[in-house]
C-alpha positions in Angstrom: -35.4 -21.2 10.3 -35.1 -23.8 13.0 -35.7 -26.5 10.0 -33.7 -25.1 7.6 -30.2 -26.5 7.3 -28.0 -23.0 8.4 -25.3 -23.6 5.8 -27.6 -24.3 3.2 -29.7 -21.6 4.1 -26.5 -19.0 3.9 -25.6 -20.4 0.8 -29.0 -19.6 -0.7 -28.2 -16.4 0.3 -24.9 -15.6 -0.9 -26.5 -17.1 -4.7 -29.1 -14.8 -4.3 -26.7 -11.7 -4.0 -24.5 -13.0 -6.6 -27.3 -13.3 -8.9 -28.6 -10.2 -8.1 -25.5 -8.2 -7.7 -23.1 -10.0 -9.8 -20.3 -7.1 -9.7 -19.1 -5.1 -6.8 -16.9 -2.1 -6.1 -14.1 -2.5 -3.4 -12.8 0.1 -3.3 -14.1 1.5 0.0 -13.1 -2.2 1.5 -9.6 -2.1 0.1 -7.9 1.4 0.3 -4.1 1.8 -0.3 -2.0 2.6 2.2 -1.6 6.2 3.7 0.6 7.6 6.5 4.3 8.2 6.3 5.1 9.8 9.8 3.4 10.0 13.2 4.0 12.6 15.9 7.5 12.8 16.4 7.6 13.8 12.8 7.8 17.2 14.1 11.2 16.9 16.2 13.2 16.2 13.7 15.8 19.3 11.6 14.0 21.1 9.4 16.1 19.9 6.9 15.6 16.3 7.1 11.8 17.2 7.9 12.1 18.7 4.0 14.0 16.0 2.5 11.5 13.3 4.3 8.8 14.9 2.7 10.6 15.3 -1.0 11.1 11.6 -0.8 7.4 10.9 0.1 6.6 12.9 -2.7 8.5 11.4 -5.0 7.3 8.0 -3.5 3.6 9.0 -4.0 4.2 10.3 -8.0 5.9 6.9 -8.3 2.9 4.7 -7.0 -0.4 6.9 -7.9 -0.6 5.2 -11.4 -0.7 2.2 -9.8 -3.0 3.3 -7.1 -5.3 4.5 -10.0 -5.0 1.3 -12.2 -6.1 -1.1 -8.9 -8.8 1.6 -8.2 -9.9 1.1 -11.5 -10.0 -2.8 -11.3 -11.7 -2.8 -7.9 -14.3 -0.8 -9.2 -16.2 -3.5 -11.3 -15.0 -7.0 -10.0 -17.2 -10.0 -10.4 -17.3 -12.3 -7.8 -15.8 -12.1 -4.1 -12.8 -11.0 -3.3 -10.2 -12.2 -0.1 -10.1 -8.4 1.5 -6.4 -9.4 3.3 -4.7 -11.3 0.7 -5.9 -8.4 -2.0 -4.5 -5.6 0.2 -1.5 -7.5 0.5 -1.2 -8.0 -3.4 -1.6 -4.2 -3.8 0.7 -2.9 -1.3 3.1 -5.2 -2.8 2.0 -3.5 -6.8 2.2 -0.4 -5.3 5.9 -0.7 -3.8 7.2 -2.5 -6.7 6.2 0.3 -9.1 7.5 2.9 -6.4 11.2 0.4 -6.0 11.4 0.2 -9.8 10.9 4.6 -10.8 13.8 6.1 -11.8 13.7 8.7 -9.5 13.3 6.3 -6.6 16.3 4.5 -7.6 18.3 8.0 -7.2 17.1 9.1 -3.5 17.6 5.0 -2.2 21.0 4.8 -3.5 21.8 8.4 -2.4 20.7 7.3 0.8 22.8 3.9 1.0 25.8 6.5 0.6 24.9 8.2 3.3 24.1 5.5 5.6 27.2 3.8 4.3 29.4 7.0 5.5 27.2 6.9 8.6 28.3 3.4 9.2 31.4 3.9 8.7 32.0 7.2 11.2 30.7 5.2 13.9 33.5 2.1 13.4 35.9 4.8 13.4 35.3 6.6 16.8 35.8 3.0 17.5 39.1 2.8 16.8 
C-alpha cells in the first residue's frame, strides 16, 4: 500500500465498483422529507389542531406523485450521485408540485385572508 500512489489506488477502486455495479438505488440515502409538527403540536385548539392536519393532508396528496416519480428514478441511477444537492432538487420537486395543486392554492389563499384580517386587528387596537 505504502507504494501505491493513495489517489490512484482509490480511483482503481471506485472503477472497480462502477464496473461491477454500474447502477445503484438511492433511495435509502435520499428520503423525502417527513415531519410537520413537533411537541407543542399538542397545545394548540382542537380546531386548528384539525385544520393543521387537513392541510398536511392535502399537502401530502399533492406531493406523493412526485415522491413516487423521484422514488422511481432513484431506484436505477447509473453513476454517482451528489446526496445534498439531489435532496435539495427534490424537496424543491416536491414543493413545487404541492405550491402548484389546485387544492393547495385554495387553503394558501384562504389563509392569506385570514392572516390579512389578522394583520389588520392588530393595527387597529393600535389606534
Amino acid at each position: 500500500m505504502k507504494k501505491l500512489n493513495r489517489l490512484a489506488f482509490a480511483q482503481f477502486i471506485c472503477d472497480k465498483t462502477q464496473e461491477f455495479f454500474p447502477e445503484r438505488n438511492y433511495n435509502r440515502a435520499i428520503k423525502p422529507p417527513t415531519g410537520y409538527f413537533g411537541d407543542k403540536f399538542n397545545i394548540l385548539p382542537e380546531s386548528i389542531k384539525e385544520l393543521f392536519l387537513r392541510v398536511t393532508s392535502a399537502a401530502d396528496a399533492a406531493a406523493k406523485p412526485t415522491e413516487q416519480h423521484i422514488e422511481l428514478e432513484q431506484t436505477t441511477v447509473k453513476g454517482l450521485l451528489n446526496i445534498s444537492n439531489t435532496k435539495e432538487a427534490n424537496k424543491n420537486r416536491i414543493s413545487e408540485a404541492v405550491a402548484q395543486d389546485a387544492k393547495m392554492k385554495i387553503i394558501d389563499s384562504k389563509c392569506a385572508e385570514v392572516l390579512d384580517k389578522l394583520e389588520g386587528s392588530g393595527k387597529d387596537k393600535e389606534k
